[in-house]
Each structure stands twice: as C-alpha cells, then as structure tokens.
C-alpha positions as CSV (number, residue, x, y, z in Angstrom):
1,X,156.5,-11.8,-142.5
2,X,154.6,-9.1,-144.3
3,X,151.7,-8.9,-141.9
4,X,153.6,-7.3,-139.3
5,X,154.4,-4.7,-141.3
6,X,150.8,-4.5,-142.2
7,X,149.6,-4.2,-139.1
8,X,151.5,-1.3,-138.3
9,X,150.4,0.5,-142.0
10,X,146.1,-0.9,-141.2
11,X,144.6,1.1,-137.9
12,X,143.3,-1.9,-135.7
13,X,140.0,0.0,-135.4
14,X,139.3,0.5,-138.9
15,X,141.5,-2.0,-140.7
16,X,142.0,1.0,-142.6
17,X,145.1,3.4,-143.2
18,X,145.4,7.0,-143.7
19,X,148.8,7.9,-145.6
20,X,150.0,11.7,-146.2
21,X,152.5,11.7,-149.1
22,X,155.5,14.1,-148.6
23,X,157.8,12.9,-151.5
24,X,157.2,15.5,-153.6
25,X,160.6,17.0,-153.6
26,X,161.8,13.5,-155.5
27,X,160.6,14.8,-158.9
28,X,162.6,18.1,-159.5
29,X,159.5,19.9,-159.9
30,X,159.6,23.6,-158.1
31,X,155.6,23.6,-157.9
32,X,155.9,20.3,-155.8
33,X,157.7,21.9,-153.0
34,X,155.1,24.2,-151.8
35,X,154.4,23.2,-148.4
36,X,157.3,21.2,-148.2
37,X,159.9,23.7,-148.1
38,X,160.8,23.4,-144.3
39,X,160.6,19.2,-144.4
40,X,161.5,19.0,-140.9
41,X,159.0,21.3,-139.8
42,X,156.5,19.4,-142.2
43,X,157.4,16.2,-140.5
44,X,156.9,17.1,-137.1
45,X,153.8,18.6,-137.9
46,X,152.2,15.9,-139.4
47,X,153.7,13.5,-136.2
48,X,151.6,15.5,-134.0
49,X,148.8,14.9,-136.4
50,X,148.8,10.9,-136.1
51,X,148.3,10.0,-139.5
52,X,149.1,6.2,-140.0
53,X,152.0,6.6,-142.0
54,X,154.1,9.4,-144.1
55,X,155.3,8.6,-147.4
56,X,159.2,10.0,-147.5
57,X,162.3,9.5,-149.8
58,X,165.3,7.6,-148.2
59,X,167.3,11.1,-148.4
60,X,164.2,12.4,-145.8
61,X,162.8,9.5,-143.9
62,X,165.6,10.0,-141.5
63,X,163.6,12.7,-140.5
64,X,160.8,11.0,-139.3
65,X,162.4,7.6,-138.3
66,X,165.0,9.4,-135.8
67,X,162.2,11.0,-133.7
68,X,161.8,8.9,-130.2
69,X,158.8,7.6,-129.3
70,X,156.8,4.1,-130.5
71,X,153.8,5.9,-131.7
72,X,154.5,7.7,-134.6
73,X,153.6,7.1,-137.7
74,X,154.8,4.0,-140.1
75,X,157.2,5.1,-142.9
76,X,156.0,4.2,-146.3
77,X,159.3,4.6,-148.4
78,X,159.2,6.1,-152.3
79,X,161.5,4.0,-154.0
80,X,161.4,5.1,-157.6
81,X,162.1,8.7,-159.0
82,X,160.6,10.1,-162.7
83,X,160.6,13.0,-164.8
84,X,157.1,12.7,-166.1
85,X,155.2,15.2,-164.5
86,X,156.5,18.5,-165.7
87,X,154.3,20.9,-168.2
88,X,156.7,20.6,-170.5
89,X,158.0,17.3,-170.6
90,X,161.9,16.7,-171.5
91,X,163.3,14.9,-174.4
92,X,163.7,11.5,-173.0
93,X,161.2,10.4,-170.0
94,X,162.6,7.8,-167.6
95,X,161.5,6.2,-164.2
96,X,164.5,4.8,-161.9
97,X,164.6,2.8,-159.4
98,X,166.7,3.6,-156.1
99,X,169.6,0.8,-155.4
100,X,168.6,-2.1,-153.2
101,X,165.0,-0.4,-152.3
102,X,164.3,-3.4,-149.9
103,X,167.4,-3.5,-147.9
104,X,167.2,0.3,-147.8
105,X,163.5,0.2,-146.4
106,X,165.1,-2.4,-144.0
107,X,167.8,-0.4,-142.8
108,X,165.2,2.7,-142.3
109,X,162.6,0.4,-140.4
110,X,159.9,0.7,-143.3
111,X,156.3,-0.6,-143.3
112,X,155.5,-0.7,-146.9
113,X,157.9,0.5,-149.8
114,X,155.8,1.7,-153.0
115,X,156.6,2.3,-157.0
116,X,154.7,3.4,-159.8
117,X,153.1,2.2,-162.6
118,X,152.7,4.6,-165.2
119,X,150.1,5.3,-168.1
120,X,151.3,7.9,-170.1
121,X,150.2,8.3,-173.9
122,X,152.4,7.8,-176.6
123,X,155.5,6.9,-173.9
124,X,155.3,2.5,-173.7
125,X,159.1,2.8,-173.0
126,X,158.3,4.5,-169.4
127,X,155.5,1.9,-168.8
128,X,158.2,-0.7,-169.6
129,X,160.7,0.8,-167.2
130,X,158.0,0.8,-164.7
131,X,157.0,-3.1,-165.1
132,X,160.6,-3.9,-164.9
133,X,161.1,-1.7,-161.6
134,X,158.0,-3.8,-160.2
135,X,159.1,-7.3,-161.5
136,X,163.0,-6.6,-160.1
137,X,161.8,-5.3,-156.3
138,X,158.6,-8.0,-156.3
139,X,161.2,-10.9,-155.0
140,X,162.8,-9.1,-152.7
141,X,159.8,-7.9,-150.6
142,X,158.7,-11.6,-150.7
143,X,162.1,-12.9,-149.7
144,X,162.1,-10.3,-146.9
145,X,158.3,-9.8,-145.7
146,X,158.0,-6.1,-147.3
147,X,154.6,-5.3,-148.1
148,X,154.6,-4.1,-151.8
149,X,152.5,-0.9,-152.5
150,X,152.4,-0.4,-156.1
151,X,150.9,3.1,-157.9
152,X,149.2,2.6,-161.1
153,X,148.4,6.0,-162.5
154,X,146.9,7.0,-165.6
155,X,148.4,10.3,-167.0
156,X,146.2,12.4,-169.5
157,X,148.1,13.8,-172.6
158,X,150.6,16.0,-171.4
159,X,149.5,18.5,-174.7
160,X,146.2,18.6,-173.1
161,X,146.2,18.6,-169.4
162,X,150.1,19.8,-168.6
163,X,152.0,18.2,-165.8
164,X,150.9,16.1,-163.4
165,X,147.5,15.7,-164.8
166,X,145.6,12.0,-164.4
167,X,143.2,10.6,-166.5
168,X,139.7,9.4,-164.0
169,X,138.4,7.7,-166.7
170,X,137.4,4.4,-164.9
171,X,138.0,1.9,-168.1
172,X,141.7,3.2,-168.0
173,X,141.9,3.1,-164.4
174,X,140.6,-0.6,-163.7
175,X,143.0,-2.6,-166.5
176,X,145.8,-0.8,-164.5
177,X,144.8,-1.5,-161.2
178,X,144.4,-4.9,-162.3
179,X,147.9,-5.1,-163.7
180,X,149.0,-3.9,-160.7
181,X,147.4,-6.9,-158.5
182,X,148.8,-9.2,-161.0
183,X,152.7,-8.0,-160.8
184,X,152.6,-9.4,-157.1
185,X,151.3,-5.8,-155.5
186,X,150.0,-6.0,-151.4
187,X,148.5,-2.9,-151.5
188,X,147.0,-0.5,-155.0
189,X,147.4,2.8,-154.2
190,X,145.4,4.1,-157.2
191,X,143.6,7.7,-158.7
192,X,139.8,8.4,-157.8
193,X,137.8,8.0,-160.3
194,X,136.1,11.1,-162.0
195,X,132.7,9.8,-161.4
196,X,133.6,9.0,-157.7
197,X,130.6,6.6,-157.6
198,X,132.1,4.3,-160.0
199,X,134.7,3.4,-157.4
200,X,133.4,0.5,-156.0
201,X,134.4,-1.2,-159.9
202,X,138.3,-0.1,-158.5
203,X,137.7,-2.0,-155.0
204,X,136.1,-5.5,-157.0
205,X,138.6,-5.6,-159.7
206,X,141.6,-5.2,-157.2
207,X,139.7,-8.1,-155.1
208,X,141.9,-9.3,-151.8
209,X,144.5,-6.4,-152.6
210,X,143.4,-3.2,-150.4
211,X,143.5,0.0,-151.6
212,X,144.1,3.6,-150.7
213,X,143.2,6.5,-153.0
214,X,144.8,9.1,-154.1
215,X,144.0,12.6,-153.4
216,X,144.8,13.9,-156.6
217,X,144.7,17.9,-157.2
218,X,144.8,20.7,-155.2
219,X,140.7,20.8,-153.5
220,X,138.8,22.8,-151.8
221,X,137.8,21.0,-148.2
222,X,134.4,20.4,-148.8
223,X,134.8,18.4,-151.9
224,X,137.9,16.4,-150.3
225,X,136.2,16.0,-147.7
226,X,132.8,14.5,-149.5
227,X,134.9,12.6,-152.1
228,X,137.0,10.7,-149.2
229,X,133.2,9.9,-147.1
230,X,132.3,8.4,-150.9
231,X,135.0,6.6,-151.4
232,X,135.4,4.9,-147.9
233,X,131.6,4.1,-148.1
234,X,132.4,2.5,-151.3
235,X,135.0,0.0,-149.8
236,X,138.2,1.8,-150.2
237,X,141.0,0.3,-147.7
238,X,142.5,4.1,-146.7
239,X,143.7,7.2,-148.6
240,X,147.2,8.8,-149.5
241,X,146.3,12.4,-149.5
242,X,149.9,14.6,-149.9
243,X,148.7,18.6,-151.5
244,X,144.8,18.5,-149.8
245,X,146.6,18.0,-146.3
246,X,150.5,19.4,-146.5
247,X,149.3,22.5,-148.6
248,X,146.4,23.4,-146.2
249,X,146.1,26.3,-144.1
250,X,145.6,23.8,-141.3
251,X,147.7,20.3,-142.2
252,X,146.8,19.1,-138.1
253,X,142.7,19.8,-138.7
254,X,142.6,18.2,-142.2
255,X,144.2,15.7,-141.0
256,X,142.2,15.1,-138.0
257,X,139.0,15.4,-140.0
258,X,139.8,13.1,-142.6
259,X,141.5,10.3,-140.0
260,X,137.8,10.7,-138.7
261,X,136.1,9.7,-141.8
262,X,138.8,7.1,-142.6
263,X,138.1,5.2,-138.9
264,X,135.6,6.4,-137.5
265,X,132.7,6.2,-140.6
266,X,132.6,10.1,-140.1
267,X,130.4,12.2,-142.6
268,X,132.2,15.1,-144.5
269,X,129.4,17.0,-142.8
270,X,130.8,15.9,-139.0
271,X,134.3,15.9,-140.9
272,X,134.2,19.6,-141.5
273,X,132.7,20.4,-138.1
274,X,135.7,19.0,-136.4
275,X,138.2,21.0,-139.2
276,X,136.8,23.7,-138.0
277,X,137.1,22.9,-134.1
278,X,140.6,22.5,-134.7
279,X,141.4,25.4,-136.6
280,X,144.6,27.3,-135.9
C-alpha cells in the first residue's frame, strides 16, 4: 500500500514534503561532491535538521537507515545513474538503471524511490533509455506499494549552457511533466520555472500527482528563499533542494528556514529572520 509510504514522505501538518538531495556523488562529476565530501558527517547533519526525507544512493543510504531512532527522516532512494551532466559530455550518453530498484528500496526501508526523465537536445536515445527505466520499475512499485517519484528535466544545449544546465522554459517543462504523470509517476519532482510565476501551469498540468521542485543552481539565500515562498503559494506539494542547503555555510538554518516556509506558510522575509537566528 503506497500511502503508507506516503504518509511518511507528506508532513501531516502541511501535507507537504521537504526533501534534501545528497546523491550527487552517483554521477562521477568532481564539482558534485562539494559539500558532500564527509557523507557521514553530511547525513548526521542534515538528521539533526529534520528535513522529511534525504535523497541517498543504495551504496550511502545505509548511512542514514542504520541510525536508531523512529524520527528521522524518510529515505527517498536514487535508483538510476547517468553521464549527462558533465561540461564536456562523453562520446556515448547513457542512463542505467540499478538491479531490482524495488526490492532494493525494500530491503533499505525506502519511502519513495525516484528516476529521471531526461530532455536533452539532439540525444532521443537517452530519453528512450529513460522511458524504458520508467516503464520496467512502474510494475514493480505497483505490485509492491512503492510510491514512484519520477524527475522530468529539461537540459539546455550542452554547447550553450555546459553541464548540468536546465532549460526553465515553461512550454518545455509542462509536456514533460505531463509525460511524466502519464508513465504511472506518484509524485513529479520537476525544475522551477524561469518565470517562477508561471508555476502554477506545472501544478494544473500534473493535476492529482504532487509535486516538489527542484532547487536547481547554486543561490544566494534571499532568492531561494523568495523563489520557494512563490512556489509554495503557487500550489507546489514540497521541494527537493540538494546544493542551496548541503553547500551552505549553514545546512541546519537553511534548512530550518525553508521547512518553515514549506509547513508553516512562512514568508522568505520571516524565513531569513529565523536563518539568521540559527546561524552557526
């Protein structure tokens, strides 16, 4: 029964979740790591934090499903690995899916396993690789009540932006999201949209299927801050925020300040206040 995995992702108070991505290290990328170079230390700190849930790989969620305690956070489990985000990208671009994903989220108590859905330009064979990653682990999380989030992200030419550069443009965005709802996905964990105001067209077009936004890039804390108070206004279900909290001077007070927009219908202005209350 999915909803009682749900229920663990989705704060009672809110119906909302707040999800900090620490996955990064997955994608052999050097620039990923920053922040994430002691993982264990990165773990515990976010655990004292209280997000809802941490995004981990099945080589690290160990890390945070072996800590005692009932109240941590739920484990939201990557379970496909790419080469696509690089500045230069290689030859031959490829997303893979891990081996049995579901009974490996089982086996580590997950509440939500997630995969992408790639946009790239000029690279259909990755899109395809993604679809069929989607359509092979859609049965089993029906057949065995785990909640499917599924990623749909819209890359910007790689000649033109370099790396892991996504493309707001909200009429690439909302065919993808919808794509994504169609595939069978419980949750859309998609991009903001460079106009943030246009988001509420993401929310509609996803209809019953929640979703959480991405952080995207590297911020500074008043636009996160203001971006995340839009977006929730705007109907977004939660956020999956992994450099804008991890890569902070403060991960604890970012994370505090944006759990309080995210449940409590905070302002970035009350937001900020309590970031700096909890400085280090």
């Amino acid at each position: 029964m999915k909803t009682a995995r749900l229920n663990r992702l989705f704060h009672p108070k809110s119906s909302r979740c707040f999800d900090v991505a620490i996955d990064h290290g997955f994608f052999n990328e050097h620039a990923f790591l920053a922040g994430i170079e002691d993982i264990e230390r990165a773990v515990a700190t976010l655990v004292a934090a209280a997000p809802d849930a941490i995004q981990l790989t099945v080589g690290q969620a160990p890390l945070l499903q072996a800590l005692p305690g009932r109240q941590k956070p739920a484990l939201v489990l990557r379970t496909d690995v790419a080469n696509v985000y690089g500045k230069e990208l290689p030859r031959r671009l490829f997303s893979r899916m891990i081996h049995a994903p579901v009974e490996q989220a089982l086996r580590l108590d997950a509440a939500s396993v997630v995969v992408n859905l790639f946009a790239i330009p000029n690279q259909p064979e990755v899109a395809d690789q993604c679809i069929e990653n989607v359509l092979r682990i859609k049965p089993d999380c029906d057949r065995y009540g785990m909640p499917l989030m599924i990623e749909p992200l819209v890359f910007r030419p790689n000649e033109q932006a370099g790396g892991y550069m996504v493309d707001g443009d909200v009429r690439k965005i909302l065919p993808l999201v919808r794509q994504a709802v169609e595939l069978g996905a419980d949750i859309i964990k998609a991009d903001p949209t460079d106009d943030v105001t246009e988001y509420h067209k993401v929310i509609e077009i996803a209809g019953r299927i929640p979703v959480l936004v991405r952080g995207g890039g590297k911020a500074a804390d008043e636009e996160v801050l203001q971006r995340t108070e839009a977006l929730i206004q705007q109907g977004a279900a939660g956020i999956v925020y992994g450099r804008n909290v991890i890569q902070h001077q403060n991960p604890p007070g970012m994370t505090r300040a944006l759990l309080a927009i995210v449940h409590d219908g905070a302002t970035a202005k009350q937001a900020a206040a309590l970031l700096k209350e909890h400085t280090l």
